[in-house]
Structures are given as C-alpha cells and as structure tokens.
N, C-alpha and C positions, 0 to 999 in steps of 0.2 A: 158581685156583692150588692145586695140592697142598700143603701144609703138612707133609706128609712127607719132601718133598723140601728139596734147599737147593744153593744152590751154593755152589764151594768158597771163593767171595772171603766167603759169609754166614756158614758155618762159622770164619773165621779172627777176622773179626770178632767171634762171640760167645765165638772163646776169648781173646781178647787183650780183651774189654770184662770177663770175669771175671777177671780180673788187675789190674781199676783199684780192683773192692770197698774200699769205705771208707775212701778217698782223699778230700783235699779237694779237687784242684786239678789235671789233668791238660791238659798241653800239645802239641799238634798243629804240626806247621811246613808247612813249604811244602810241593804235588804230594803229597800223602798221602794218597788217599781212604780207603784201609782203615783206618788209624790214628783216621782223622776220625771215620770211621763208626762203628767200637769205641767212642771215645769219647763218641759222641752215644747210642748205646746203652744205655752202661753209665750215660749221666744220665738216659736214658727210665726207667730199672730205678731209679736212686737221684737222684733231683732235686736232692738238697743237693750234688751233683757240681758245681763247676765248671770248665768245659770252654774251653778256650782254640784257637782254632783259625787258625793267620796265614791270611789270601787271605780269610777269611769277612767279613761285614759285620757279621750278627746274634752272633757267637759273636766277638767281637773287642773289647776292651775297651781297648784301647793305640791310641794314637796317631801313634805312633812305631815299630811296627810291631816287627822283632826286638831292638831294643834296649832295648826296653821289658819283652822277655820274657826277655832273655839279665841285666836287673837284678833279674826277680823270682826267675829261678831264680838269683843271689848271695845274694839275702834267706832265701832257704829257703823259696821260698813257691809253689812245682813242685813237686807228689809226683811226677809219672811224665811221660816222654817218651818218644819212637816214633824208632827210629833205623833205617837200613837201607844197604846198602851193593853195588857192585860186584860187591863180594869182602868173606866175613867166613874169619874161620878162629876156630880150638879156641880161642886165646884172646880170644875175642871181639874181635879187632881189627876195624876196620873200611875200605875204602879205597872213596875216593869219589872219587880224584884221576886214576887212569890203570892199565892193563892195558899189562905188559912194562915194558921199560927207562922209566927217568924221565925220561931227557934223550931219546928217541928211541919213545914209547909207541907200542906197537901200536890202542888204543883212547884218546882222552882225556876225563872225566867233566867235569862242572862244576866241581868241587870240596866241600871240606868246610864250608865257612858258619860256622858254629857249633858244630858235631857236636864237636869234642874241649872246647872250654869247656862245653857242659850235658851231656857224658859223663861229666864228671868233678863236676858242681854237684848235677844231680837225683838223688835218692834211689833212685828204681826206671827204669831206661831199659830199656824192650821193644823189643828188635830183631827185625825181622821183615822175610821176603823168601819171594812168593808160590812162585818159583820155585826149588826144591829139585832140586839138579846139582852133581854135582864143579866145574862151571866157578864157581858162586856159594862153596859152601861149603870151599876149600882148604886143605892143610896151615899154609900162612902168605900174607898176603895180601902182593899186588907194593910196599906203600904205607899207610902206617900213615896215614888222616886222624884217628883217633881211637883212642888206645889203651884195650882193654877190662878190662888190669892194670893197674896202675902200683906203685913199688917201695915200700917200708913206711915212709921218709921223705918222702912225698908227703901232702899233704893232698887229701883225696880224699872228702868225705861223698857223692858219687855214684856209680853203674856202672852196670852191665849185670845183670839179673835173670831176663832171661826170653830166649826165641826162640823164637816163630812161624811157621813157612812152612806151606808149600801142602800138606805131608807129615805133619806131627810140630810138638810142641813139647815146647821144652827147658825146663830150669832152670840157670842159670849161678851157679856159685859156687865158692871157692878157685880160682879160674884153671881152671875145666872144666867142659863142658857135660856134662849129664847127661838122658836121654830119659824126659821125663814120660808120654809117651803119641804114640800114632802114629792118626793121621787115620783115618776110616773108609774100607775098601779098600786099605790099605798094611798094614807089619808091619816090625818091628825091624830084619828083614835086608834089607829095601828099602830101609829108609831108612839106614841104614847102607854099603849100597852107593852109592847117591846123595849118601853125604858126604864130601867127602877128607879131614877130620880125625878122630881117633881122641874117643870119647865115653863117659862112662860109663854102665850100663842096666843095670836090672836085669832077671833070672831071663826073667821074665814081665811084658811092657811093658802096662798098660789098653787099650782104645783111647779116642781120645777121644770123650765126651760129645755127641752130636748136639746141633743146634740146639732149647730150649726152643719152644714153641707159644707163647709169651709173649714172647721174642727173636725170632723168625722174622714175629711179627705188627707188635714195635716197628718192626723195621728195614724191612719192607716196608713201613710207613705211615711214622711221624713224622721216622724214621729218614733214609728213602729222597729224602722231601721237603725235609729242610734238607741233606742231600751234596748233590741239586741245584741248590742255591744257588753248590756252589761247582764240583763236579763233574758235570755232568749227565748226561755220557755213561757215565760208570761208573756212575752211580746206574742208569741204563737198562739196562747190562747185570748189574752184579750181583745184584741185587735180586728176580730173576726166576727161577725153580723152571727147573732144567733140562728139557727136552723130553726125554719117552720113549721 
C-alpha cells in the first residue's frame, strides 16, 4: 500500500482526530464510522484519551447504553462529540428530522435522539458531513433538531466548534462559520460554490495538512481493526489507499 496516498474518509478522520488534542473524554453515538475512527486515532496518538463509542463492546463502558452518556455529558464529563445532519446551515443548525413541509415531508429522517440536549451540554461538538453540496449545506435548514445558537439567556456550556466535510474544514464561532483550510484538490471558490450559506475566509485559505505516516499507519492497523468490531464494511473500504 502506498503510504502517499489516503483516501478521503482517512484524510477526514486525521483532521477531525486533531481536533480532540488533549481532551479527556470524547464521545461517539450511533452509525458513525468516521467520528469513531477519528476518535480511536487520536487515542492511538494520545492513550490517556478516553474514548467512548455506543454500538461497540470493547470501547463501551455504560450499561444503559445512551442515558448513561446523555448523564455524563450533564456532569461535564464529555469534552467533545460528532454531530452531523440532513441539512446543516451558516448557523450551525442542524435537522435530522425531514426534508420539505413538516406535516407533508418530501424525505422523512429518523430523527434527532439526543442531538439538541449534548449540543447544548458538551463543550466542543465536531460537525461533520462527508458529502459537501448545496443540498447538505443550506441557507437555513427545513427543521431545527438541534439549534447550533441559542439567545444569551440560555444556559448553554456546550456548541458547535468545528466542521468537517469531504471538501474543507471550518471553524464555528459568534454564530459563523469560518474556512480554516480546504482539502487537497479543492480551493476557496469550490468550496464556496458547493455551500448555500455565506461564510467567512480569509485572503488566502492553507490547504489542509495531508495525512502523517504515523496517522496513515495507526488507522490502517490498530485503527482499522477495532472500527471493524463495529463497522466492517467501511473499515474494508476506507482504510485502503486509492488505486492508480
């Protein structure tokens, strides 16, 4: 396997596992391979990380499954959670509930779970969505399941910090996202085009940081081996250096 290479689910992974840096305590929810995988990474790189993952066996320490995690994050005792959605928009809203009318939707989702109580409890929530399109990232979403402001009488020690996709990652703060860096093969005005909400950026965007030989090694070994515990068929597919 070339080690120059990466694909793009390995690259998101190693930027959203540099976002957990010396944290105590980060938590993973359900169907989340990527968030999973970040996290189990960024404890390959920092072992005093503890990693919380629902659906796993080995990385599961509750017994009672999300309310056991929905009490530790009231305790303060969740640095960071993976959010993602439908539909996000500029102010980080999120909707996980339905596309179009709400009595009459064109698409219906699961819904939102927990997503607006640990949006507003954890400290740092990383929102992330591989696939970067006007149809994900909108002016306002159809369906608020988690709002990513809330008004100045609200207790609120948690939000939104970061975002991730398949293109770019943001920085979220005062109610606006802001473009830290765009993916290798992209650039400001791609991604830009590809977003329906207005964003701020500066001059001259970096791009982002390829994957270390050190990150690229964790995730294809220790990494690859406990996602397939929970996830096997993405571990099979991301995991794997693009073909030439």
């Amino acid at each position: 396997m070339n080690s120059l290479s990466y694909t793009e689910e390995e690259l998101m992974a190693c930027v959203m596992a540099r976002l957990l840096r010396g944290l105590r305590h980060v938590a993973v929810g359900a169907l989340s391979p990527l968030p999973a995988s970040a996290a189990l990474l960024a404890q390959a790189l920092e072992p005093s990380l503890q990693v919380t993952i629902l659906g796993s066996r080995k990385h599961l320490r509750f017994t009672d499954g999300g309310r056991e995690l929905f009490d530790c994050a009231a305790q303060g005792r969740i640095d960071a959670f993976f959010l993602s959605g439908a539909q996000i928009d500029g102010q980080a809203n999120i909707n996980l509930v339905g596309v179009g009318d709400y009595e009459k939707p064109d698409r219906r989702f699961p819904g939102s779970f927990g997503s607006a109580y640990l949006y507003h409890l954890v400290p740092k929530v990383i929102l992330f969505r591989q696939e970067h399109t006007p149809r994900i990232f909108v002016p306002q979403v159809d369906f608020i399941s988690a709002a990513g402001v809330s008004a100045p009488n609200v207790y609120r020690p948690g939000g939104p910090q970061h975002l991730v996709t398949g293109r770019a990652e943001f920085a979220f703060s005062e109610g606006q996202f802001r473009l830290v860096s765009t993916h290798p093969g992209t650039d400001a005005a791609a991604v830009r085009a590809a977003t329906g909400f207005e964003f701020e950026s500066a001059a001259s965007v970096p791009s982002t940081p390829a994957p270390a030989p050190e990150e690229l090694m964790a995730l294809r070994g220790k990494v690859r081996a406990a996602v397939s515990e929970i996830y096997p068929a993405f571990a099979t597919r991301a995991f794997a250096a693009p073909k030439a």
